[in-house]
C-alpha positions as CSV (number, residue, x, y, z in Angstrom):
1,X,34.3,113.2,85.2
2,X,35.8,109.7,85.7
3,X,37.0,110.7,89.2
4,X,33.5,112.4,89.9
5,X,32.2,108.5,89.2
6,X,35.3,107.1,90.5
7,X,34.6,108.6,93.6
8,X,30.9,108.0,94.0
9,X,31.5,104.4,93.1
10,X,33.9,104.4,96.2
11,X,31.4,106.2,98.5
12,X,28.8,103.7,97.6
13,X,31.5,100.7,98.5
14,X,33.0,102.3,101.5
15,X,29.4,102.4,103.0
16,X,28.2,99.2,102.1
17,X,31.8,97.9,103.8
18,X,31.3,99.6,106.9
19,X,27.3,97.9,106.8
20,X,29.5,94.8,106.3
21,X,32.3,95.6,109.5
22,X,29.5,96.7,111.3
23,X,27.6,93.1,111.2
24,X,31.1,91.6,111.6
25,X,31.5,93.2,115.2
26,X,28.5,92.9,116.2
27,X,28.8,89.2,115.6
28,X,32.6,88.9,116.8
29,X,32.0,90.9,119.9
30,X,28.0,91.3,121.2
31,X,26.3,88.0,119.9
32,X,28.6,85.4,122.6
33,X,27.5,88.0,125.4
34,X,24.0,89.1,124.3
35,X,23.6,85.1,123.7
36,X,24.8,83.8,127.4
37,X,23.1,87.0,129.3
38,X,19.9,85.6,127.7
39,X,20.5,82.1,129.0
40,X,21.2,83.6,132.7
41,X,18.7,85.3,132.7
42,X,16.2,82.2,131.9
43,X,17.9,80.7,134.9
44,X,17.1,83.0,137.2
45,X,13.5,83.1,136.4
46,X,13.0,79.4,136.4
47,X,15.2,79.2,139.9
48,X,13.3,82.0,141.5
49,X,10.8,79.7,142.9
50,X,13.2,76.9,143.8
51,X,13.1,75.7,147.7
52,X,16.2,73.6,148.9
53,X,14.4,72.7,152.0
54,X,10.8,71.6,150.4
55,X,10.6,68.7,147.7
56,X,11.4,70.4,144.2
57,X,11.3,68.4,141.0
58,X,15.0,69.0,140.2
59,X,14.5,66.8,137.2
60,X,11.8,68.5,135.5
61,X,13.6,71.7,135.9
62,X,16.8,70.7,134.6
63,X,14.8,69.3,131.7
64,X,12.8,72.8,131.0
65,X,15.9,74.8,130.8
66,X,18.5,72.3,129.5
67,X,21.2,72.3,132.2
68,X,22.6,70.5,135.1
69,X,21.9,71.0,138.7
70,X,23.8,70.3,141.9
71,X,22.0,71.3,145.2
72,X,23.3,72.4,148.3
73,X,21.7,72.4,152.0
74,X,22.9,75.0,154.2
75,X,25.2,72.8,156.1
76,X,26.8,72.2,152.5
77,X,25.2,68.9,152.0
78,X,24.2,68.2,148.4
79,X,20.8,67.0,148.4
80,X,20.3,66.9,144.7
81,X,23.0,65.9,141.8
82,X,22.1,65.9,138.4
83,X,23.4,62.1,136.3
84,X,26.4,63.5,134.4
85,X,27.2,66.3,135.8
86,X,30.0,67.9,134.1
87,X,33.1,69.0,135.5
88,X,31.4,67.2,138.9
89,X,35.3,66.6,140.6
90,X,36.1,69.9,139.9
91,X,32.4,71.6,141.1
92,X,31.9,69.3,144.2
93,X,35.6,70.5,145.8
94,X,34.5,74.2,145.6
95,X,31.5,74.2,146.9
96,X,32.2,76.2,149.9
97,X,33.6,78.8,147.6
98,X,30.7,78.6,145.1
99,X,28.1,79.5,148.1
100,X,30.3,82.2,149.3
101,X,30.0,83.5,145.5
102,X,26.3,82.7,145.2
103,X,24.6,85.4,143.0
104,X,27.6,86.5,141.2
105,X,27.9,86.4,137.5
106,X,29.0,83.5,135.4
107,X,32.3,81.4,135.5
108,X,33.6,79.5,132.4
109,X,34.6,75.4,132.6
110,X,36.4,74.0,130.6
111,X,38.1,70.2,130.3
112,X,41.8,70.1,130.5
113,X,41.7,69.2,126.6
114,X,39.7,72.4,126.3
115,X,37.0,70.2,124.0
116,X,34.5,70.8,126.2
117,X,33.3,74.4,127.6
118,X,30.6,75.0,130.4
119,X,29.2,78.0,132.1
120,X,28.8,77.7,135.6
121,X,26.0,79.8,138.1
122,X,25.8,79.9,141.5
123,X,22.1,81.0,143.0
124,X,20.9,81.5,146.7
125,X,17.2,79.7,147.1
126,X,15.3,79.0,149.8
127,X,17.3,76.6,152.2
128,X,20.5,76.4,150.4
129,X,22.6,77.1,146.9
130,X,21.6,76.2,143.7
131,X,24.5,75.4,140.9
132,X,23.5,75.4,137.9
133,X,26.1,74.1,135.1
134,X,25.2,74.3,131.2
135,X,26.9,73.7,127.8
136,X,28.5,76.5,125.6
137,X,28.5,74.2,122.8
138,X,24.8,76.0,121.7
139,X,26.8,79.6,121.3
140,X,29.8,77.9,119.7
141,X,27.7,76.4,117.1
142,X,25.1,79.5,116.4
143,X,28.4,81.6,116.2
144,X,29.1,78.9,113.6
145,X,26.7,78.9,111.6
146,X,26.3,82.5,111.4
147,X,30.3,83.3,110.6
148,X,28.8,80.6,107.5
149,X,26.5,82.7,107.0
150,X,28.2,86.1,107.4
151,X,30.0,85.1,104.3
152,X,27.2,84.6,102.6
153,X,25.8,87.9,103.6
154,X,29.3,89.9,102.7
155,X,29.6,88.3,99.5
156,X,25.9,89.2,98.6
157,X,26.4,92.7,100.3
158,X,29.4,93.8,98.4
159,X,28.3,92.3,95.2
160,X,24.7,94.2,95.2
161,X,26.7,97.6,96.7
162,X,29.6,97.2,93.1
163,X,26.0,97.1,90.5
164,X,23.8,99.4,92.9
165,X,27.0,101.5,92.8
166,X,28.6,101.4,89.1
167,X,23.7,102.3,88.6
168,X,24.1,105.4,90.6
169,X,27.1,106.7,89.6
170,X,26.4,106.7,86.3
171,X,22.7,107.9,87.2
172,X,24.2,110.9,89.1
173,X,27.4,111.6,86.9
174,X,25.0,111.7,83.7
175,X,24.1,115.2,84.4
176,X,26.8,116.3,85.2
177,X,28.3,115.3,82.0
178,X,25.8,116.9,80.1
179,X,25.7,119.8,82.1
180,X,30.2,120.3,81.5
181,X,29.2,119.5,77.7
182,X,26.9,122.1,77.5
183,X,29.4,124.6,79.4
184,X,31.8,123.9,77.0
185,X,30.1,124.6,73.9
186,X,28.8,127.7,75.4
187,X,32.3,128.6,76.3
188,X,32.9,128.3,73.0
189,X,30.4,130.6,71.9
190,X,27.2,128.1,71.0
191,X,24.3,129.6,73.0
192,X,21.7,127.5,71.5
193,X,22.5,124.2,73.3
194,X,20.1,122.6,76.0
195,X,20.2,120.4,78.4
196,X,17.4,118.4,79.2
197,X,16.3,118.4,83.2
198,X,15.4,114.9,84.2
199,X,15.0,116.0,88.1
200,X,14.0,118.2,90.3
201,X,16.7,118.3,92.7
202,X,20.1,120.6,92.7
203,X,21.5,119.0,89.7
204,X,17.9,119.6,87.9
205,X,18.3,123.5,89.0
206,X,21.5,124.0,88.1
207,X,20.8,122.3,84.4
208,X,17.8,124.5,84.6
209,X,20.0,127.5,85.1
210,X,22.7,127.0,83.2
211,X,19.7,126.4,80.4
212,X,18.7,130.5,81.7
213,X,22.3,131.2,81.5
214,X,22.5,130.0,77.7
215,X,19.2,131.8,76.6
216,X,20.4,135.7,78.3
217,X,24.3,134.9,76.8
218,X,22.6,134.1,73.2
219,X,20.5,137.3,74.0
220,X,23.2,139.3,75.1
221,X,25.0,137.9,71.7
222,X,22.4,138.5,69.7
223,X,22.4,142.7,71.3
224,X,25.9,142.6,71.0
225,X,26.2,141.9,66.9
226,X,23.2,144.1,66.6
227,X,25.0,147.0,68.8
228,X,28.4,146.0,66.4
229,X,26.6,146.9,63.3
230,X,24.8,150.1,65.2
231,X,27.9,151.3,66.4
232,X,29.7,150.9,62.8
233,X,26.8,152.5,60.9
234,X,26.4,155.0,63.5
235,X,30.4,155.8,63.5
236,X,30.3,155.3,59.6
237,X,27.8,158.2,59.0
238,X,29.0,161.2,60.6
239,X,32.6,160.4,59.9
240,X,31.7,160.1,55.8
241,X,29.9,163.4,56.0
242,X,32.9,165.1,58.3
243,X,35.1,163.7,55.9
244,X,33.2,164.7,52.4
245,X,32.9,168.1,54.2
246,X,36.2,168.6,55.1
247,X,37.1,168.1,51.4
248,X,34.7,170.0,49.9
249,X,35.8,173.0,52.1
250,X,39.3,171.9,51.4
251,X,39.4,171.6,48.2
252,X,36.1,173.6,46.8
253,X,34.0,175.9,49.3
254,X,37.0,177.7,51.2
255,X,36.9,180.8,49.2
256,X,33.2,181.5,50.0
257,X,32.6,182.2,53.3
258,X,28.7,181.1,53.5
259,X,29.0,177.8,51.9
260,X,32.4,177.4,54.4
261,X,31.1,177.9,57.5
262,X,27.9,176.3,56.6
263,X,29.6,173.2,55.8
264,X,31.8,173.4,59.0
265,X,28.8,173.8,60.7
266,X,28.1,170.1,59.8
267,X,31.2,169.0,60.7
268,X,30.6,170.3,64.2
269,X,27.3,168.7,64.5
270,X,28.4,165.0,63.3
271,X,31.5,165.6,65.2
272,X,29.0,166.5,68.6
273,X,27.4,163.4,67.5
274,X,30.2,161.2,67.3
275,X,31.3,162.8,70.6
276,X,27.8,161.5,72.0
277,X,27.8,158.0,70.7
278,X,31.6,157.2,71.9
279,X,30.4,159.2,75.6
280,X,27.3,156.6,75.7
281,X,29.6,153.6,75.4
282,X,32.3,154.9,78.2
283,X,29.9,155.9,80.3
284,X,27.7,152.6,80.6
285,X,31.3,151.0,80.9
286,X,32.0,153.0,83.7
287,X,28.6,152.3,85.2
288,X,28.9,148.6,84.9
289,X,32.6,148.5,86.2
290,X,31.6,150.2,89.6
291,X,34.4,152.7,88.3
292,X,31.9,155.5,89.1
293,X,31.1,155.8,92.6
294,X,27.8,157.6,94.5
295,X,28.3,161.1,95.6
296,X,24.8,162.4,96.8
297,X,24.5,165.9,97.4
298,X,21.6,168.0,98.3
299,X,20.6,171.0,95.4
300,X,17.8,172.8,93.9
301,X,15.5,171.0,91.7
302,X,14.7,173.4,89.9
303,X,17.4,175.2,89.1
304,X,19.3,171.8,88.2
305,X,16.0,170.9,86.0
306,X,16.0,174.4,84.4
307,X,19.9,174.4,83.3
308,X,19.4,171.2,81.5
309,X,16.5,171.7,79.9
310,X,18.3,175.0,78.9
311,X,20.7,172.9,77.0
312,X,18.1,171.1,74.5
313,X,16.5,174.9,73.5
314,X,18.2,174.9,70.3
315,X,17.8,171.0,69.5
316,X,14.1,171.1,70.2
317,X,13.6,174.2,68.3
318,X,14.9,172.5,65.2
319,X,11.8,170.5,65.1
320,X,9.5,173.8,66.5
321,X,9.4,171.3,69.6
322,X,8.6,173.2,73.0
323,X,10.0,172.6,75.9
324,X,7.9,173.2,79.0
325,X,9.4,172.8,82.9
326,X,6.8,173.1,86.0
327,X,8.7,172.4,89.3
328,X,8.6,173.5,93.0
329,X,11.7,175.2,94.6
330,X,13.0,172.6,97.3
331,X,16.1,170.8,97.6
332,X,16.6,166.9,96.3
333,X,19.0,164.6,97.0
334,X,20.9,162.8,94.3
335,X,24.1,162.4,92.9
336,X,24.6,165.5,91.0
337,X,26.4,164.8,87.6
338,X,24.2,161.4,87.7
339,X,20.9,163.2,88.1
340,X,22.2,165.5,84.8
341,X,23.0,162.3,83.5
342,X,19.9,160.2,83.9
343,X,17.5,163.7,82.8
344,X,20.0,164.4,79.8
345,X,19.0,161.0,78.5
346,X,15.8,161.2,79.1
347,X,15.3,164.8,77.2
348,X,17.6,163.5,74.3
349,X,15.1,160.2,74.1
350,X,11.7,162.8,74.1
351,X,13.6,165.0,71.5
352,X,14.2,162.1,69.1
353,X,10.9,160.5,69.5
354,X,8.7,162.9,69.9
355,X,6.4,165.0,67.2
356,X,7.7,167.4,65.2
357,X,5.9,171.1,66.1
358,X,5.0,169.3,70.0
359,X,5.8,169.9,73.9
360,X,7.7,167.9,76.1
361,X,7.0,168.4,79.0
362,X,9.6,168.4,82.2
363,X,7.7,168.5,85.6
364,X,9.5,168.1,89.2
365,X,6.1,166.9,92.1
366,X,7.3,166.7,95.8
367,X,6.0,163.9,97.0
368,X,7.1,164.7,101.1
369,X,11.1,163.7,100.9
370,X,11.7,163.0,97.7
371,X,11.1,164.6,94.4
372,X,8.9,162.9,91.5
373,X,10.5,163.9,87.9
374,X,8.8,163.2,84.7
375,X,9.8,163.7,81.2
376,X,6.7,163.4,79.0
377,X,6.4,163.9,75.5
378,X,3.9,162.9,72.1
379,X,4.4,160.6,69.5
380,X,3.8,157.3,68.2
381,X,3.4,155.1,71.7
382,X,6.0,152.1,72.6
383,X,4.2,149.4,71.6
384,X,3.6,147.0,74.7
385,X,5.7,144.2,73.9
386,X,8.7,146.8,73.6
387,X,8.1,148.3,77.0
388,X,10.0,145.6,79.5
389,X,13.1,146.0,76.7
390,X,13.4,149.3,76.6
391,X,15.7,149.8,79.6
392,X,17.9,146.9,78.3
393,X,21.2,147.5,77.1
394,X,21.7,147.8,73.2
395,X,17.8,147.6,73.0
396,X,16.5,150.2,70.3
397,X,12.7,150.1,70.1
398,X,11.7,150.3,66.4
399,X,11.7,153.2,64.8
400,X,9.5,156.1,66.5
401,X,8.6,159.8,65.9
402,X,10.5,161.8,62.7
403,X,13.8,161.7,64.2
404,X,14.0,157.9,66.0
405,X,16.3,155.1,65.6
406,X,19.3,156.7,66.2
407,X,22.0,156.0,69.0
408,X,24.0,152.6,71.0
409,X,20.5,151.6,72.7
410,X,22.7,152.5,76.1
411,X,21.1,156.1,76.8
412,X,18.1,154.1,78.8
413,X,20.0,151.3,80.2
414,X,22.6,153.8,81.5
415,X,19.6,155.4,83.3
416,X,18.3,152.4,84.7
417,X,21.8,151.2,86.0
418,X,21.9,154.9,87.9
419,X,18.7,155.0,89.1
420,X,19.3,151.3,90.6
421,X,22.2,152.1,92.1
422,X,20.6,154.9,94.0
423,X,17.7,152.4,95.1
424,X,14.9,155.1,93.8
425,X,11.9,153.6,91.6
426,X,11.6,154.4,87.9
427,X,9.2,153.5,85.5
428,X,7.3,154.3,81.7
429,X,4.1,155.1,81.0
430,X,3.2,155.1,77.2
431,X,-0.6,155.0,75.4
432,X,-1.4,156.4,72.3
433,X,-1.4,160.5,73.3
434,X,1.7,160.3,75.3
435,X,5.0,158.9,76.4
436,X,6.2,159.5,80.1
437,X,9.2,158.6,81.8
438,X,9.5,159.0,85.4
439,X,11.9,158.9,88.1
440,X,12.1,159.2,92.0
441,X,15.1,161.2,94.1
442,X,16.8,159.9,97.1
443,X,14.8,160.6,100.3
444,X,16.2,163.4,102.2
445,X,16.0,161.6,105.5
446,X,18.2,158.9,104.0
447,X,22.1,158.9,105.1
448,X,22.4,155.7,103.9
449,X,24.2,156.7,100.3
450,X,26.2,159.5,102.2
């Protein structure tokens, strides 16, 4: 974070020094120009006017503008010549050349000691040439006393841009800090810190969402020690009663045949059941991985529907549950073990949840290309605070219907992850006479998963 400061610090300075060499050139290079093209062009307007020929008030005019005039008829007579005219020995032997020049641009003077440096102008007037001769003494000093002054103006500069600098550095580095703390803690596995957002600009957003970030990871946490202790006590049961039953039969029941194959009955079912749970957890794996890819495939609704609702007879007739399927013949599109998938899950969530001695009730509605499929069933309703959760991973809503509350809390969110990646819309319906789920097929029009 020091070279983060470190290098705003520098930014701030390398601008204000470039503000600084910026002045400096403009003063080394523009001001001497900018300076004597302003002079000329005083000169010019106060010469416009000027006549040679007529009576001109030469002194009143070399007073107005502060220079020195030498006048020239067009014979190359002077007619007027200003007291002290500098540089006059030099000025009156090239006065030929001067008029031949007139309306040029300026020439520098100087006194063979070089103490003393004039501008010289030539001008065409009425009824002659006009030479005009002035001082550079006036730029010399206002360079000067600005270069003083330029000092001044760096030192104060540089001096305001080191504070305004260390001020925003810190100002901007501050969050940042904050924000690496927080990443850190949270790297190592503290959810619950916050950072507070002091701005609303892309620092303040990503404090703000690294804030989010904390709150879903203590979430996910939170699901993850709560699908821990599911998973264990979920695992822990059917393997104590496979295990108890395999001793009894062992060492007790194998001689009679009824209590035997009752008992290895049970160590069928738990085993099914442990089969189901450790199925869930690959599966969503799978899912999340991208390890599973899309096949979609056109097939009958209803015999697909039919076949798996075929497979939960003898589950829902445990709890005198009946199982009722309405569908049209057509074809849908859909991956095919995914559609099993996502209805298996769907049938398994009715049969736990629902009423003992009730219907669930699987119905297929075409709805032009695509196929509507609903798996309603009774019970107690999902209360409404439950109902956004449901289709999160390790969510189990509380305890619902005679057989509820078993399983990872994957069976929906492996449904919602299939259903998403198939772009289709999904959804839950729940009051207090019914439970639906509800999914949509691929449209058959659409190539776009083929």
């Amino acid at each position: 974070m020091k070279r983060i400061r470190a290098k705003l610090m520098l930014a701030f300075l390398g601008m204000a020094a470039l503000a600084v060499a910026l002045i400096w050139l403009v003063q080394a290079v523009f001001l001497s120009d900018s300076y004597l093209n302003q002079r000329i062009q005083s000169i010019d307007a106060a010469v416009s006017d000027v006549s040679v020929a007529a009576s001109t008030d030469y002194a009143g005019l070399e007073s107005a503008i502060n220079v020195s005039l030498l006048a020239v008829n067009e014979s190359g007579s002077v007619v007027y010549q200003s007291d002290g005219l500098p540089m006059r020995g030099q000025i009156v032997k090239r006065i030929p050349e001067l008029i031949e020049a007139a309306g040029g641009g300026v020439e520098m003077l100087q006194t063979e000691t070089e103490q003393a440096r004039y501008a010289l102008i030539s001008r065409s007037v009425e009824g002659g040439t006009l030479l005009v001769v002035f001082s550079l003494v006036d730029v010399s000093e206002a360079s000067r006393v600005l270069l003083q002054q330029l000092w001044v103006i760096t030192a104060v500069l540089l001096a305001a841009a080191l504070i305004l600098s260390l001020v925003l550095s810190r100002r901007f580095s501050r969050p940042i800090l904050a924000v690496t703390g927080a990443a850190k803690r949270m790297a190592a596995g503290d959810y619950s810190v916050k950072t507070p957002v002091t701005a609303r600009d892309e620092i303040g957003q990503l404090t703000q969402a690294l804030n989010e970030l904390g709150d879903e990871l203590g979430k996910t946490e939170e699901l993850r020690r709560e699908l821990i202790a599911n998973v264990s006590h979920e695992l822990r049961a059917p393997l104590t009663i496979i295990r108890g039953y395999a001793e009894t039969v062992r060492d007790v029941t194998w001689p009679n045949e009824e209590k035997r194959t009752k008992q290895l009955d049970a160590i069928v079912e738990e085993s099914a059941r442990l089969g189901s749970l450790v199925s869930d957890i690959l599966d969503y794996s799978k899912l999340q991985s991208g390890a599973q890819s899309i096949q979609p495939q056109a097939f009958s609704c209803a015999l697909e529907l039919g076949d798996l609702v075929g497979r939960f007879a003898l589950a829902a007739g445990q709890r005198d549950i009946v199982l009722e399927l309405t569908c049209p013949e057509g074809d849908i599109l859909f991956d095919r073990g995914q559609f099993a998938q996502v209805v298996s899950n769907l049938l398994d969530n009715a049969v736990h949840h629902a009423k003992a001695a009730s219907r669930i009730r699987v119905r297929g509605e075409a709805r032009g290309n695509i196929m509507r499929i609903s798996v309603e069933n009774t019970g107690e309703p999902i209360p409404p605070e439950e109902l956004p959760k449901i289709w999160d991973r390790y969510h189990r809503a509380p305890k619902q219907g005679e057989a509820g509350g078993l399983g990872t809390g994957l069976g929906l969110a492996i449904v919602k992850t299939i259903l998403e990646r198939h772009g289709v819309a999904y959804g839950v319906e729940s009051n207090d006479k019914r439970t639906v789920f509800w999914f949509d097929t691929v449209e058959l029009s659409n190539d776009s998963l083929l």
